[in-house]
N, C-alpha and C positions, 0 to 999 in steps of 0.2 A: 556478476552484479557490478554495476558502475561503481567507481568511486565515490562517489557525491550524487544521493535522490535529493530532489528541492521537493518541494510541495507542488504539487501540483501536475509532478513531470508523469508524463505516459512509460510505463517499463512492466515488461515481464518477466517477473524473476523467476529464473532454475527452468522447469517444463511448461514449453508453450502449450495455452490450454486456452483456446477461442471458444469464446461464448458471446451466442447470438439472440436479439428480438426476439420476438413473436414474427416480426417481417423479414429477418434472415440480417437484419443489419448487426454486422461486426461492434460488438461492445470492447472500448477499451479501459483499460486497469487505470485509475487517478490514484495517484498518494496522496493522502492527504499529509500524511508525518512519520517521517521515522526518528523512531526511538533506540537509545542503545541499549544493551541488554539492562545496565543498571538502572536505567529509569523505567523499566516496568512497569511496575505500578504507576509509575505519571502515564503511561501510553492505555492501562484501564481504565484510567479516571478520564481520558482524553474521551475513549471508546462510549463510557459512558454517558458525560455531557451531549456526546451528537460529533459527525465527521463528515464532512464532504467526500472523502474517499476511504482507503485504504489507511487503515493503522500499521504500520509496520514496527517489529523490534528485532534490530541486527542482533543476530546473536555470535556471529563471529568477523573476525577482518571490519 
């Protein structure tokens, strides 16, 4: 995993795992935010209100 995900950046973490349309087009993974393990609960309240992407929460490094 990168050092630094920003909001927004394209990454797939650990096993690459392609998912495609209904027309075959290549979907890419958006983060919307990553959270460290201690703000959890800020990262389900984040989930909750609505996300543009991906919630993530590092849980280690």
């Amino acid at each position: 995993m990168p050092a630094a995900l920003r909001p927004g950046e394209k990454h797939t973490a650990g096993r690459q795992i392609d998912f495609h349309d209904d027309d075959g087009n290549l979907l890419e993974l958006v983060i919307d935010t990553v959270y460290s393990f201690e703000d959890a609960i800020k990262a389900y309240e984040h989930l909750v209100r609505g996300a543009f992407g991906k919630i993530v929460i590092r849980i280690a490094g």
